[in-house]
The first five atom37 places (N, CA, C, CB, O) and aatype in JSON, in Angstrom:
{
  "aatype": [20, 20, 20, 20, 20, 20, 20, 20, 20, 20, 20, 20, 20, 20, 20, 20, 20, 20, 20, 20, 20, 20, 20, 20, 20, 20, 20, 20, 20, 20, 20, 20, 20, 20, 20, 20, 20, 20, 20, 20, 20, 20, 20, 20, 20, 20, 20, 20, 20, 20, 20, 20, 20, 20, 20, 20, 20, 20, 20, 20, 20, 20, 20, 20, 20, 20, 20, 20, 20, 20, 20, 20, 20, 20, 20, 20, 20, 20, 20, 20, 20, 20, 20, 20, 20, 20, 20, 20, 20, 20, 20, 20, 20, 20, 20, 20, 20, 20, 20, 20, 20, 20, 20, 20, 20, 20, 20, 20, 20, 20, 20, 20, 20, 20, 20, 20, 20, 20, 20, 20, 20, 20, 20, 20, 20, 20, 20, 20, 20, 20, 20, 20, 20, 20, 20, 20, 20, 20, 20, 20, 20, 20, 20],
  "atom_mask": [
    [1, 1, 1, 1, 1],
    [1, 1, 1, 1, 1],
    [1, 1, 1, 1, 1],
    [1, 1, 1, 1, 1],
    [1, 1, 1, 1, 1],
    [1, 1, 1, 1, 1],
    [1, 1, 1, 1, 1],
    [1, 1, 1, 1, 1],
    [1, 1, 1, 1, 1],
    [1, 1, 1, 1, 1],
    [1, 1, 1, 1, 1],
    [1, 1, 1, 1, 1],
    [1, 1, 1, 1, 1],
    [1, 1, 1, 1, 1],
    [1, 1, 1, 1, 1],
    [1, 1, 1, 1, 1],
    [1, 1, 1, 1, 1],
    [1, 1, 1, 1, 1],
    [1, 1, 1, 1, 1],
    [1, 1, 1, 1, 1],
    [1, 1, 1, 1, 1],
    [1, 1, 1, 1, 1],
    [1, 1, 1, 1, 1],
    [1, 1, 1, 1, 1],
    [1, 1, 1, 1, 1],
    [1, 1, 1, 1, 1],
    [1, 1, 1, 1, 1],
    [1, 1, 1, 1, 1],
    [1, 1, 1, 1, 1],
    [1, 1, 1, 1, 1],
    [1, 1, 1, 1, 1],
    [1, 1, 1, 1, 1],
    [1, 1, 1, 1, 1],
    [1, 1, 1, 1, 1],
    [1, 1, 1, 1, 1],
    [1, 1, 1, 1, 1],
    [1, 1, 1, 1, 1],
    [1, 1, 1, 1, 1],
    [1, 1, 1, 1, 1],
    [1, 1, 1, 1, 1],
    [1, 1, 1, 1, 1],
    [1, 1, 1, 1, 1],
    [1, 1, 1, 1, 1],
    [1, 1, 1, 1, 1],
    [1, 1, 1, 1, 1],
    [1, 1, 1, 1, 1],
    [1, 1, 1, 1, 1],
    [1, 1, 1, 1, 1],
    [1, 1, 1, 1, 1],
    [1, 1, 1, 1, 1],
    [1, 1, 1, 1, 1],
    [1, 1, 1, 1, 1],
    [1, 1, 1, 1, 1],
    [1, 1, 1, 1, 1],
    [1, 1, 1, 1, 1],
    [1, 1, 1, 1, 1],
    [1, 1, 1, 1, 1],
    [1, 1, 1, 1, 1],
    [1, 1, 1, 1, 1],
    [1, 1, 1, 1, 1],
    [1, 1, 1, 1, 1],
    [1, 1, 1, 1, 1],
    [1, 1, 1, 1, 1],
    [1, 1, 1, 1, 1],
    [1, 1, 1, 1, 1],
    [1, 1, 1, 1, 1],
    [1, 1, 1, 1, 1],
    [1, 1, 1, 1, 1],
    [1, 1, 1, 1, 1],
    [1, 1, 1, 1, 1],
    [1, 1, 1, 1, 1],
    [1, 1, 1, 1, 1],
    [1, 1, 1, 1, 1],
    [1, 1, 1, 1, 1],
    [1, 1, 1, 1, 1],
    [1, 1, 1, 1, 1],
    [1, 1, 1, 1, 1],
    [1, 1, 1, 1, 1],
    [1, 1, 1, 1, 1],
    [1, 1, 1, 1, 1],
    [1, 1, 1, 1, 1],
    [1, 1, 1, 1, 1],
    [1, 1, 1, 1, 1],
    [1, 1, 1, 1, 1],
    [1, 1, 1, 1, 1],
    [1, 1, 1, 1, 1],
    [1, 1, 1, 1, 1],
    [1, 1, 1, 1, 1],
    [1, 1, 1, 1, 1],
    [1, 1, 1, 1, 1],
    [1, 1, 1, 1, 1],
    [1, 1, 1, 1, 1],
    [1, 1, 1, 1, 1],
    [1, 1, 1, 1, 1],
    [1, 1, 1, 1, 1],
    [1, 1, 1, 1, 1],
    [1, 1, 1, 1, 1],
    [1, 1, 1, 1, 1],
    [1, 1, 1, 1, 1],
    [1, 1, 1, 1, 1],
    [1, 1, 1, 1, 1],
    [1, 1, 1, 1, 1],
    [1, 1, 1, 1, 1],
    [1, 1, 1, 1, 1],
    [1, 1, 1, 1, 1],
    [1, 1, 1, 1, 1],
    [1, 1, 1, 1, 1],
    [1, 1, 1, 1, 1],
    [1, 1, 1, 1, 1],
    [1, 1, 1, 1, 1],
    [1, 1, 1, 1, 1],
    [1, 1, 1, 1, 1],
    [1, 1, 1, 1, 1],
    [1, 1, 1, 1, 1],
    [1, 1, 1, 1, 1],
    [1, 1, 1, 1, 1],
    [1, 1, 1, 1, 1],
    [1, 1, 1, 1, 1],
    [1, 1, 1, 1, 1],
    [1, 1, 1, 1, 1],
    [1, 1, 1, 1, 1],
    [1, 1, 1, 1, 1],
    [1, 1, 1, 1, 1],
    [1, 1, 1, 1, 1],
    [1, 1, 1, 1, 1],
    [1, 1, 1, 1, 1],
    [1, 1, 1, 1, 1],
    [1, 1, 1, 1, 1],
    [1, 1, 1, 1, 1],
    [1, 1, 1, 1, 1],
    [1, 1, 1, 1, 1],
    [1, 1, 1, 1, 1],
    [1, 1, 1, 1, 1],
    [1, 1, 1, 1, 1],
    [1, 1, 1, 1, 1],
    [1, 1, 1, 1, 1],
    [1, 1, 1, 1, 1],
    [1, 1, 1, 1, 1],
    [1, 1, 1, 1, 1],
    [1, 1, 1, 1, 1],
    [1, 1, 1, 1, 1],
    [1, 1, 1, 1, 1],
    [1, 1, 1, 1, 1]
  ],
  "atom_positions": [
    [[0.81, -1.17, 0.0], [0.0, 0.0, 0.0], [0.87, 1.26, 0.0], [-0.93, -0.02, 1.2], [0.63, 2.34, -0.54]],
    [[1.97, 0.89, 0.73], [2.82, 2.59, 0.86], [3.29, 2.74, -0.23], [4.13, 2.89, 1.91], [3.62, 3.9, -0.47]],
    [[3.51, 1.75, -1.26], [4.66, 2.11, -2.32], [3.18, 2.38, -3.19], [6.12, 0.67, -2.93], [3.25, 3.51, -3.69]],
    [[1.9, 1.72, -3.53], [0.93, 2.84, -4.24], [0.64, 4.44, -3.81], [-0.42, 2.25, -4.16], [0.17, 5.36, -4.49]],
    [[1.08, 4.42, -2.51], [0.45, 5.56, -2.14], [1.6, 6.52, -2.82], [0.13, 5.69, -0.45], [1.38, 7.7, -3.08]],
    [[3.18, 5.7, -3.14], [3.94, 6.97, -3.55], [4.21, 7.19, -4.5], [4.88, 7.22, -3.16], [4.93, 8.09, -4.92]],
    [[3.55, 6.17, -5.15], [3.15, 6.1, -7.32], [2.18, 7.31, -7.03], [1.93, 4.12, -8.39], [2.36, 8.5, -7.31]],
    [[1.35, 6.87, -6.54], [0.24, 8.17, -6.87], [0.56, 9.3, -6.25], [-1.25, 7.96, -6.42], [-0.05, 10.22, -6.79]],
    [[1.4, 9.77, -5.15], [2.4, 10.86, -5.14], [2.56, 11.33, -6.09], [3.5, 10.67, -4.79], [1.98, 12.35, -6.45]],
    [[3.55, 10.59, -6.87], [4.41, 10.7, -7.71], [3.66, 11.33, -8.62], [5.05, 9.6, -8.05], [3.87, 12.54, -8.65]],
    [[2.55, 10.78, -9.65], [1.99, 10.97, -10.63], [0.9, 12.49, -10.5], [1.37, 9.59, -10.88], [0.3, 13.06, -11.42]],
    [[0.92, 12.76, -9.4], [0.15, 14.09, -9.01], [1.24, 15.21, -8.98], [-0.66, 13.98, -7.46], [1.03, 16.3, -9.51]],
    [[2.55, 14.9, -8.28], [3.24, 15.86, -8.13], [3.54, 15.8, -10.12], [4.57, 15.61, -6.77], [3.45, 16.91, -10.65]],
    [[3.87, 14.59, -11.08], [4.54, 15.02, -12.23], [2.92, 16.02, -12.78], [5.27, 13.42, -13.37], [2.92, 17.11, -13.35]],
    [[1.87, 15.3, -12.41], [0.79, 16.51, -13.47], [1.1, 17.74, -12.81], [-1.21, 16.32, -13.43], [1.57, 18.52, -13.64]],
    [[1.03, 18.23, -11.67], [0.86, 19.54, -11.45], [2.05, 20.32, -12.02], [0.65, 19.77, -10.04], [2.05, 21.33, -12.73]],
    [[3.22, 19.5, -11.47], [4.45, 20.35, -11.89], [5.06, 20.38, -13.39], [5.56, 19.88, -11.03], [5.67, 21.24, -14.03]],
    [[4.66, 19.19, -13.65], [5.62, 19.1, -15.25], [4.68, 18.95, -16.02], [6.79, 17.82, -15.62], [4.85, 19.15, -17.22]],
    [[3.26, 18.5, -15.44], [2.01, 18.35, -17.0], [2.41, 17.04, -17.83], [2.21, 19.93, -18.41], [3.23, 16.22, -17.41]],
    [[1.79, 16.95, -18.95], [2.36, 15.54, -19.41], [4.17, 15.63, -19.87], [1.31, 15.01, -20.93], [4.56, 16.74, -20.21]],
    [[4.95, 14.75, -19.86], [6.38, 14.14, -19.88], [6.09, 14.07, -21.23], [6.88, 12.71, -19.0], [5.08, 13.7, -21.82]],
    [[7.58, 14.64, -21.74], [7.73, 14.59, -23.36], [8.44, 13.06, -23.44], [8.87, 16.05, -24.12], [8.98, 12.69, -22.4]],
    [[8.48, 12.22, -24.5], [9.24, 11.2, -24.75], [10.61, 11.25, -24.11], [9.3, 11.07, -26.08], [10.7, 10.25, -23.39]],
    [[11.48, 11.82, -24.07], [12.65, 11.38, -23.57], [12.64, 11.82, -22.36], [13.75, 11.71, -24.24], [13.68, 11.56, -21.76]],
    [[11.87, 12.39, -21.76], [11.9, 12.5, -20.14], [11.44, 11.28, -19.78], [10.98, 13.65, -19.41], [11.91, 10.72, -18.79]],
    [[10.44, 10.68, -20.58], [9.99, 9.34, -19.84], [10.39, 7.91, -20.12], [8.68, 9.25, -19.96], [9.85, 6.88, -19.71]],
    [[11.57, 8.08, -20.97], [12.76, 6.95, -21.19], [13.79, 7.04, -20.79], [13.14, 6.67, -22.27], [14.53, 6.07, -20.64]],
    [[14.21, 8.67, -20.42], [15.32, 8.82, -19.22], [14.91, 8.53, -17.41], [15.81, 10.5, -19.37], [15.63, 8.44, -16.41]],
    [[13.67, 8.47, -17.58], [13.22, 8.08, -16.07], [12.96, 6.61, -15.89], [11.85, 8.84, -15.64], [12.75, 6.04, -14.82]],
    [[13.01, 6.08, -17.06], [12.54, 4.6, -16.93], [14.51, 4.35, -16.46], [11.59, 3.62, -18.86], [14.74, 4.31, -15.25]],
    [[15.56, 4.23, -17.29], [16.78, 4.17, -17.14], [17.24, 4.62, -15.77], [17.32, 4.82, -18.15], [17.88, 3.91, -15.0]],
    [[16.89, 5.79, -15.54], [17.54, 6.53, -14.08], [16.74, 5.21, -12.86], [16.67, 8.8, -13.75], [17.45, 4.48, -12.16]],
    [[15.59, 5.16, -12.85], [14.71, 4.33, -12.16], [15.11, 2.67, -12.28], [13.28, 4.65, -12.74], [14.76, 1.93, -11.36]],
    [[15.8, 2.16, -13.35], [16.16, 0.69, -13.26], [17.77, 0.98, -12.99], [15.75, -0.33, -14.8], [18.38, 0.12, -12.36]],
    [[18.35, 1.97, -13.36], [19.65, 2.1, -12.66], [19.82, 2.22, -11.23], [20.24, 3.14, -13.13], [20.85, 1.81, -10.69]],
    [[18.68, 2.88, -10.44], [18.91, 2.83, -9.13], [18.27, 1.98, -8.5], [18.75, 3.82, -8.58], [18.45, 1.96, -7.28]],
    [[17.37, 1.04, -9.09], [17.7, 0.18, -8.28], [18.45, -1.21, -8.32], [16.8, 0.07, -7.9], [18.64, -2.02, -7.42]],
    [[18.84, -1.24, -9.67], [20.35, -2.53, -9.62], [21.35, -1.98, -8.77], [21.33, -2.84, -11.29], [21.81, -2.79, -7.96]],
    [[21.87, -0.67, -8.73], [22.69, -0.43, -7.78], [22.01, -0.44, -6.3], [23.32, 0.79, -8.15], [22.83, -0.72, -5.43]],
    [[21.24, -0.29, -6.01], [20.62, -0.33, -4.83], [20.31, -1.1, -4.15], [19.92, 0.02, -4.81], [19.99, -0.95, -2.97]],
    [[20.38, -2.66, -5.11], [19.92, -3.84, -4.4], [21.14, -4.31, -4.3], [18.87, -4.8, -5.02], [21.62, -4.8, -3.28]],
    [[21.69, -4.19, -5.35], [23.49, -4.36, -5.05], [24.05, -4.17, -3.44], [24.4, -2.97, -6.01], [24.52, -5.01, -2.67]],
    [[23.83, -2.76, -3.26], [24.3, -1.83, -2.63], [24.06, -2.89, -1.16], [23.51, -0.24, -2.9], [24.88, -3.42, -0.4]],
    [[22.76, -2.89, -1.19], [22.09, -3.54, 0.34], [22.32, -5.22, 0.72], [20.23, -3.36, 0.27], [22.68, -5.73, 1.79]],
    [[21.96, -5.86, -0.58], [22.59, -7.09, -0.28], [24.55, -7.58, -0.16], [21.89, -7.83, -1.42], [25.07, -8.55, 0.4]],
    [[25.07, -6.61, -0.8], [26.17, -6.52, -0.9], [27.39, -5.78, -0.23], [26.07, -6.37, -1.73], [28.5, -6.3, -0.08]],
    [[27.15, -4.92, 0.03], [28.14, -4.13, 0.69], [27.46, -3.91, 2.22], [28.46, -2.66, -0.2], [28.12, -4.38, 3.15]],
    [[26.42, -3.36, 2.49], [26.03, -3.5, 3.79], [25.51, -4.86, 4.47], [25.11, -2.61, 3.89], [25.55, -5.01, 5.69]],
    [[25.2, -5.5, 3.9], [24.93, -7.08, 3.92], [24.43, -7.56, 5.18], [26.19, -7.9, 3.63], [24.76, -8.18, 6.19]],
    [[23.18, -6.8, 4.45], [21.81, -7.3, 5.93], [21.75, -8.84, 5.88], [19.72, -6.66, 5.59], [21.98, -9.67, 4.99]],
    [[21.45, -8.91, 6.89], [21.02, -10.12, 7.39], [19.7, -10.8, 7.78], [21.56, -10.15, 8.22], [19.29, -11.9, 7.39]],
    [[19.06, -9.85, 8.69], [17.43, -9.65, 9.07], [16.49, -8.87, 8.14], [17.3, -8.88, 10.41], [16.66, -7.83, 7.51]],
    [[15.34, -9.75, 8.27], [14.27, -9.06, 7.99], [13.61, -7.66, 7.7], [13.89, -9.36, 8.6], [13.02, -7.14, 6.75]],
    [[14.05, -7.25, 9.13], [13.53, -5.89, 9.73], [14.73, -4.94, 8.84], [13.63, -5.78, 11.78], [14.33, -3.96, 8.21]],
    [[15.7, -5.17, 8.85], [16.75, -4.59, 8.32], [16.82, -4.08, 6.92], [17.63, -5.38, 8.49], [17.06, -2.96, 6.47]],
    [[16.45, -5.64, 6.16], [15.93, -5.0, 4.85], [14.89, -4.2, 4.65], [15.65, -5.8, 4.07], [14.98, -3.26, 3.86]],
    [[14.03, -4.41, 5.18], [12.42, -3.48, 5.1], [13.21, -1.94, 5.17], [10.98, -3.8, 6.89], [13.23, -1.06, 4.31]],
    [[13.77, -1.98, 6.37], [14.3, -0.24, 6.52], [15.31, 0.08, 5.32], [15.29, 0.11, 8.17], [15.43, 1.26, 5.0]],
    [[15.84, -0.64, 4.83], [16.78, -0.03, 3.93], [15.99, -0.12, 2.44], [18.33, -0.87, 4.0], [16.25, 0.54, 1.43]],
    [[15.07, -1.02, 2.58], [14.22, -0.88, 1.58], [13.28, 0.61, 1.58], [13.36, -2.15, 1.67], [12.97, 1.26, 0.58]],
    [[13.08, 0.82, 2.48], [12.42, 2.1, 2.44], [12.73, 3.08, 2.4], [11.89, 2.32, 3.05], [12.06, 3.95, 1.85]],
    [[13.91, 3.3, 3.01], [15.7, 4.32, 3.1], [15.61, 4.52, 1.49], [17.73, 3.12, 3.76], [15.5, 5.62, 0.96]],
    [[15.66, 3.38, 0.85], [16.26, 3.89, -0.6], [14.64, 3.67, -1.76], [18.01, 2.51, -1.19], [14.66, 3.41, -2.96]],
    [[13.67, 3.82, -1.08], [12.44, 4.27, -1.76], [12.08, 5.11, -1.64], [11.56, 3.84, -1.71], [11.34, 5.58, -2.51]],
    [[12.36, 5.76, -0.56], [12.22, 7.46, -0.55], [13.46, 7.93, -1.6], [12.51, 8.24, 1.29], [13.62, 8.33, -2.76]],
    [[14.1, 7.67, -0.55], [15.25, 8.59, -1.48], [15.62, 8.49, -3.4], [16.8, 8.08, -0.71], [16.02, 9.41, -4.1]],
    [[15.31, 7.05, -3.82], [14.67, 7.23, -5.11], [13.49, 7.71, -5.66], [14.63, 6.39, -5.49], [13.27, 7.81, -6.87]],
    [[12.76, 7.99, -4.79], [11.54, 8.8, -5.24], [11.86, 10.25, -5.73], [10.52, 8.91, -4.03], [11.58, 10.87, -6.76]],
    [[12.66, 10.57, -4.48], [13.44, 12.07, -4.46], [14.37, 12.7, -5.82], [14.57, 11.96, -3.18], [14.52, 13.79, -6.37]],
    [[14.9, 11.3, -6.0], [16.49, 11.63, -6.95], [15.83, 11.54, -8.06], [18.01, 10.47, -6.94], [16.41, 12.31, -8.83]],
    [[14.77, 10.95, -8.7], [14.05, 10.42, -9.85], [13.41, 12.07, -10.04], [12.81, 8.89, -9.5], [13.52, 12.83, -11.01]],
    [[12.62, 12.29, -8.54], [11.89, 13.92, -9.07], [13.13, 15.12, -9.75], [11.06, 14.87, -7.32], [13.14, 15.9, -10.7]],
    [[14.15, 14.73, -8.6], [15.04, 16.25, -9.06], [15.82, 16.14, -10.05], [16.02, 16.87, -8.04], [16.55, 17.05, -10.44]],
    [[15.69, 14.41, -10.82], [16.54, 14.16, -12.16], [15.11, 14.9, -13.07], [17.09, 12.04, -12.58], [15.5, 15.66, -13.95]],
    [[14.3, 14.83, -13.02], [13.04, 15.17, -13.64], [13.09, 16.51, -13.81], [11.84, 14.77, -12.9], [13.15, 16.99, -14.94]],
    [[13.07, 17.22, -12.76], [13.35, 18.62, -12.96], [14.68, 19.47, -13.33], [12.98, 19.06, -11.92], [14.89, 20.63, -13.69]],
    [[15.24, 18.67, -13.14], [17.13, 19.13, -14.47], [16.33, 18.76, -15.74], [19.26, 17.57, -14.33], [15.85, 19.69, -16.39]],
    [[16.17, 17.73, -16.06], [15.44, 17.36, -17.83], [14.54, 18.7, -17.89], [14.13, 15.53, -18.05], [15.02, 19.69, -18.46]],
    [[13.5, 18.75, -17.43], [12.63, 20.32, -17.74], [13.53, 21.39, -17.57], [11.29, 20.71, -16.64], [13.29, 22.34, -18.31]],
    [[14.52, 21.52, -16.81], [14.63, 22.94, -16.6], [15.62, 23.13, -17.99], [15.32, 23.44, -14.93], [15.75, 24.19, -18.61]],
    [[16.09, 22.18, -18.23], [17.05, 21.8, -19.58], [16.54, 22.42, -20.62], [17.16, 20.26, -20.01], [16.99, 23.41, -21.19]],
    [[15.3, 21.62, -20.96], [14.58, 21.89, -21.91], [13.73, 23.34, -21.87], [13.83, 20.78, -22.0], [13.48, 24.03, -22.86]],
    [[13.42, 23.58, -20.73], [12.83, 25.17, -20.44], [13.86, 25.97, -20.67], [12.3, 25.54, -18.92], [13.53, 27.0, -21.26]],
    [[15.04, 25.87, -20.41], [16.13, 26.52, -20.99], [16.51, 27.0, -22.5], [16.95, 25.79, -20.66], [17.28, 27.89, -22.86]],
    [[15.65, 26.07, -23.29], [16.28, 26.66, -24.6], [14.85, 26.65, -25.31], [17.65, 25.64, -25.46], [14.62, 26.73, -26.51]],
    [[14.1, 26.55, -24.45], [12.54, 27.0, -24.73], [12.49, 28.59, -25.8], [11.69, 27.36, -22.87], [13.29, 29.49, -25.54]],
    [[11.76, 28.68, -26.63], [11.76, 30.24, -26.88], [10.74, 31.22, -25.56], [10.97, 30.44, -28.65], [10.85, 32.24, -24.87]],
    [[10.07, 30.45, -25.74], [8.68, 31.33, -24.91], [8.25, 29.86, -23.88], [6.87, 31.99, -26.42], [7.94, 28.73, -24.24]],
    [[8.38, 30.37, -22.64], [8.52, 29.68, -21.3], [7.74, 30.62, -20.43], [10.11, 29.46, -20.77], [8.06, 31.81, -20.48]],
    [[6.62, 30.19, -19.53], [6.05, 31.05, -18.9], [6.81, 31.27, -17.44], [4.67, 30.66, -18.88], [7.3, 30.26, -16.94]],
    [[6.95, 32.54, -16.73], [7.72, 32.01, -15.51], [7.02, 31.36, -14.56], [8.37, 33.0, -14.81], [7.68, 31.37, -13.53]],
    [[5.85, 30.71, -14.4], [5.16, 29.77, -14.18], [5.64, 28.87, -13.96], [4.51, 29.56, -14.8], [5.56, 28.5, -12.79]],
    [[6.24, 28.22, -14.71], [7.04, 27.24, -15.14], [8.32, 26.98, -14.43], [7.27, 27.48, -16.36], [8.85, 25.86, -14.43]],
    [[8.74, 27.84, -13.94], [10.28, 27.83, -13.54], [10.08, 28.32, -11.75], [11.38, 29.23, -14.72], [10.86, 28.36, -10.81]],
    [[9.17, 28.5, -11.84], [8.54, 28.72, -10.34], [8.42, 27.75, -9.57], [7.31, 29.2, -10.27], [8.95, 27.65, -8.46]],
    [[7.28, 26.54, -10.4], [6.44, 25.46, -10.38], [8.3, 24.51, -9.63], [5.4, 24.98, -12.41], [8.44, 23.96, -8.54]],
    [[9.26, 24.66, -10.65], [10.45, 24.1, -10.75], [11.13, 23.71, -9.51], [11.17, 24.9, -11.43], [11.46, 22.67, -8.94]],
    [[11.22, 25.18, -9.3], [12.17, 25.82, -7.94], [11.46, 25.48, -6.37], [12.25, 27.79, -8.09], [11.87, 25.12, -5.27]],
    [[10.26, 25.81, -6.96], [9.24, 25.22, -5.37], [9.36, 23.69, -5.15], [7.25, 25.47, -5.54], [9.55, 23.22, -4.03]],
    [[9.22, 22.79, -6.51], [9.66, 21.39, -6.05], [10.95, 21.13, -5.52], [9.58, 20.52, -7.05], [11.01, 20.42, -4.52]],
    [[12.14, 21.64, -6.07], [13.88, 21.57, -5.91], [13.3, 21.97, -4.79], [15.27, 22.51, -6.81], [12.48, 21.13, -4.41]],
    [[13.37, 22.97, -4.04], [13.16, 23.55, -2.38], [12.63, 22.57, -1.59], [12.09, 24.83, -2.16], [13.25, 22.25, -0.58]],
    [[11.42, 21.92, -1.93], [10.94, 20.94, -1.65], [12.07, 19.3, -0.99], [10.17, 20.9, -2.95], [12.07, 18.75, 0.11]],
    [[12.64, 19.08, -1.89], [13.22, 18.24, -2.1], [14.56, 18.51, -1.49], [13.1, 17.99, -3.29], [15.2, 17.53, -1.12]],
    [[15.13, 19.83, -1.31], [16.2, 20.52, -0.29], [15.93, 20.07, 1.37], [16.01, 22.37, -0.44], [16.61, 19.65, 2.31]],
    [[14.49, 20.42, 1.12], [14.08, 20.57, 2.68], [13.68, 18.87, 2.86], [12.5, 21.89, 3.02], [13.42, 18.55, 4.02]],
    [[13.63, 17.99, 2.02], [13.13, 16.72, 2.83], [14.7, 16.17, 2.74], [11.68, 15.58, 2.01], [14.87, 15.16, 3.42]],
    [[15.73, 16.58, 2.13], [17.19, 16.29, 2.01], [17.65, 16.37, 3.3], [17.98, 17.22, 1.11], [18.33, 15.55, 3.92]],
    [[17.22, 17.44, 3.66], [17.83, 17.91, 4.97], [17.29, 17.38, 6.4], [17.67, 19.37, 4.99], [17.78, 17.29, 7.53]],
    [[16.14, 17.09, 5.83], [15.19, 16.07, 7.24], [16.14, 14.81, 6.93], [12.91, 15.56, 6.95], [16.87, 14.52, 7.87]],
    [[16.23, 14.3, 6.19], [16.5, 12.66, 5.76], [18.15, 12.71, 6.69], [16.64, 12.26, 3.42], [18.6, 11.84, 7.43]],
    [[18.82, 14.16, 6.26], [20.05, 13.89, 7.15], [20.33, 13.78, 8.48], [20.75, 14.61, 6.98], [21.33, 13.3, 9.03]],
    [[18.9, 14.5, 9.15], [18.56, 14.32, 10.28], [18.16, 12.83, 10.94], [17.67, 15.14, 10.31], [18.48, 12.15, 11.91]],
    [[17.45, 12.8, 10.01], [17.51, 11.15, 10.21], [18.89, 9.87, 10.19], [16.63, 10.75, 9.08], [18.99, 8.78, 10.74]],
    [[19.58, 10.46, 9.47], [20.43, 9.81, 9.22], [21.5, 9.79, 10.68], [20.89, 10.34, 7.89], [22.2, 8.94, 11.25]],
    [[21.16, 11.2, 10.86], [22.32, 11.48, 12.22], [22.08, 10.27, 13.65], [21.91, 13.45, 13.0], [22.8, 9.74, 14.5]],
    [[20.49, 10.26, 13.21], [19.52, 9.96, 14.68], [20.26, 8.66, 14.42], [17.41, 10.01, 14.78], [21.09, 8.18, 15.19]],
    [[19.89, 8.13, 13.25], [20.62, 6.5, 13.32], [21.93, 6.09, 13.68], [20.66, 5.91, 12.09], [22.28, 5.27, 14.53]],
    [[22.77, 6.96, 12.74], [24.16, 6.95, 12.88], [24.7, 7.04, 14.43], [24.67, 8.11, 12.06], [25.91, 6.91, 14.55]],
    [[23.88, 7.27, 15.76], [24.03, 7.63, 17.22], [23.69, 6.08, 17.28], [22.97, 8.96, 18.1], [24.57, 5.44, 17.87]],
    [[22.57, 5.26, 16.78], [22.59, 4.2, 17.29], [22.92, 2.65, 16.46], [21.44, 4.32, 17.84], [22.94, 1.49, 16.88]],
    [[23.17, 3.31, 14.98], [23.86, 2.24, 14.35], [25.75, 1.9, 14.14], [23.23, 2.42, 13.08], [26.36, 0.87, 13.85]],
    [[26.19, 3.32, 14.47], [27.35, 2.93, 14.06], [27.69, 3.63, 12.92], [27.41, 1.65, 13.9], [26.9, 3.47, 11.99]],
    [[28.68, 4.38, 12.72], [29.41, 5.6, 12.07], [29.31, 5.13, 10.68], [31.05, 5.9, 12.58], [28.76, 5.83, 9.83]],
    [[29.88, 3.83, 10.38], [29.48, 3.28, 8.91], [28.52, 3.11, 8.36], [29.74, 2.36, 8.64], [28.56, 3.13, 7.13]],
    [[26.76, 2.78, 9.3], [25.62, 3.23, 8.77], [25.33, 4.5, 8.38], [24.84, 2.97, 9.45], [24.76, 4.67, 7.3]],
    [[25.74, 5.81, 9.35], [25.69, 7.01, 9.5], [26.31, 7.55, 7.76], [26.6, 7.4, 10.97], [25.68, 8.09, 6.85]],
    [[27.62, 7.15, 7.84], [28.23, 7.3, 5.96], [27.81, 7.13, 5.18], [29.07, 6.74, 5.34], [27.94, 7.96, 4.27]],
    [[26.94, 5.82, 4.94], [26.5, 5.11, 4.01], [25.48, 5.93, 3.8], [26.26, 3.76, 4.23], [25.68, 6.48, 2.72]],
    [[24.2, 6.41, 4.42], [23.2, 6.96, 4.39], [23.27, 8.26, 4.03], [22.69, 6.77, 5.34], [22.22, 8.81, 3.7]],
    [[24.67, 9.12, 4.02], [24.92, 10.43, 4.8], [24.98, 10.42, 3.41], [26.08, 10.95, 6.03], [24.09, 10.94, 2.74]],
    [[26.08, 9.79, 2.83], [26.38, 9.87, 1.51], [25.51, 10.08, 0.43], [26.91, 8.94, 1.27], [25.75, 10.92, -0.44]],
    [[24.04, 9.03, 0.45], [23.12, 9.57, -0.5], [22.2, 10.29, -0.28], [22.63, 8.86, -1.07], [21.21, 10.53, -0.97]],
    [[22.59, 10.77, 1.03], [21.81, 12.02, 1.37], [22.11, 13.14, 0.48], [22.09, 12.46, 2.76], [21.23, 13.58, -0.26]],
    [[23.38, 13.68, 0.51], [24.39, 14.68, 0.26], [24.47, 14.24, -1.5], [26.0, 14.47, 1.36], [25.05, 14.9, -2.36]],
    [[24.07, 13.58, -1.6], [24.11, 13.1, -3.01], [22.81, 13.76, -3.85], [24.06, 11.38, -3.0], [22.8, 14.49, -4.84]],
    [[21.82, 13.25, -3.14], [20.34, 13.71, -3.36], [20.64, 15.31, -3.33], [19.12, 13.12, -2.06], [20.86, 15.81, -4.43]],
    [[20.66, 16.03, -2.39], [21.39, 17.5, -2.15], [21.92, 18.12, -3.36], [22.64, 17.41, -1.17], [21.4, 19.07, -3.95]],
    [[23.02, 17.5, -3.7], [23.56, 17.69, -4.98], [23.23, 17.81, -6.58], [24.15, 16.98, -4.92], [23.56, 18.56, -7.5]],
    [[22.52, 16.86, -6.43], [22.05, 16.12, -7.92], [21.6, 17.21, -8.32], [20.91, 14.82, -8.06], [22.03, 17.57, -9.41]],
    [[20.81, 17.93, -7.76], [20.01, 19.33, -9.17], [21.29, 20.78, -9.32], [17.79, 20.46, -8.19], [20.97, 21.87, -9.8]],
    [[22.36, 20.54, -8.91], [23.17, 21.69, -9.13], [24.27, 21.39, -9.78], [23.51, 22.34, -8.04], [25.2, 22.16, -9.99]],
    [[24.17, 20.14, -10.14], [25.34, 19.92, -11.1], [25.01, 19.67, -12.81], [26.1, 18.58, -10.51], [25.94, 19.49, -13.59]]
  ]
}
């Protein structure tokens, strides 16, 4: 149920903000979206190498948010790209943009909070691991 509830997130935040997806926004999101999560399952069965149940669920959810996140603000580099060499762009548009990026600043910055809270009771190498695609997410729309 949570992961419908964040499709249909998802699909409300792309109508309001981006309206319908031109073709290559929505074959660069299919790619960005199967790239993160081969690395992601990689990532969890492999290098952090849960063991429990409970463990995966959380890191399963750790990196369903946070791909939810990285997928929107890869979404909004593709528009702002393309709004960029737009002739006639309403500033509507670039508003709509900046309020989601802010958006996505400010749940960046909760998530690191979170990350801290754990890192007190998991252990400095959970704290990295997490911190990292925190600061990553952070990043992604300014480069």
């Amino acid at each position: 149920m949570a992961y419908c509830c964040l499709i249909l997130l998802g699909k409300s935040i792309q109508k309001v903000v981006f309206g319908e997806l031109r073709i290559s926004e929505q074959q660069h999101m299919k790619d960005k979206f199967w790239n993160f999560v081969f690395y992601k399952f990689i990532f969890v069965f492999g290098v952090v190498n849960v063991q429990f149940l409970n463990e995966v669920v959380l890191w399963v959810s750790w990196f369903s948010i946070l791909g939810f996140l990285h997928l929107l603000s890869q979404l909004c580099k593709d528009r702002f790209e393309y709004l960029s060499f737009s002739p006639t762009t309403p500033g509507w548009s670039h508003f709509r943009l900046v309020a989601l990026l802010s958006a996505i600043l400010t749940l960046s910055g909760l998530m690191f909070i979170i990350c801290i809270g754990v890192g007190l009771f998991g252990g400095i190498n959970t704290f990295a691991f997490m911190a990292a695609e925190v600061s990553f997410l952070a990043k992604t729309p300014l480069s």
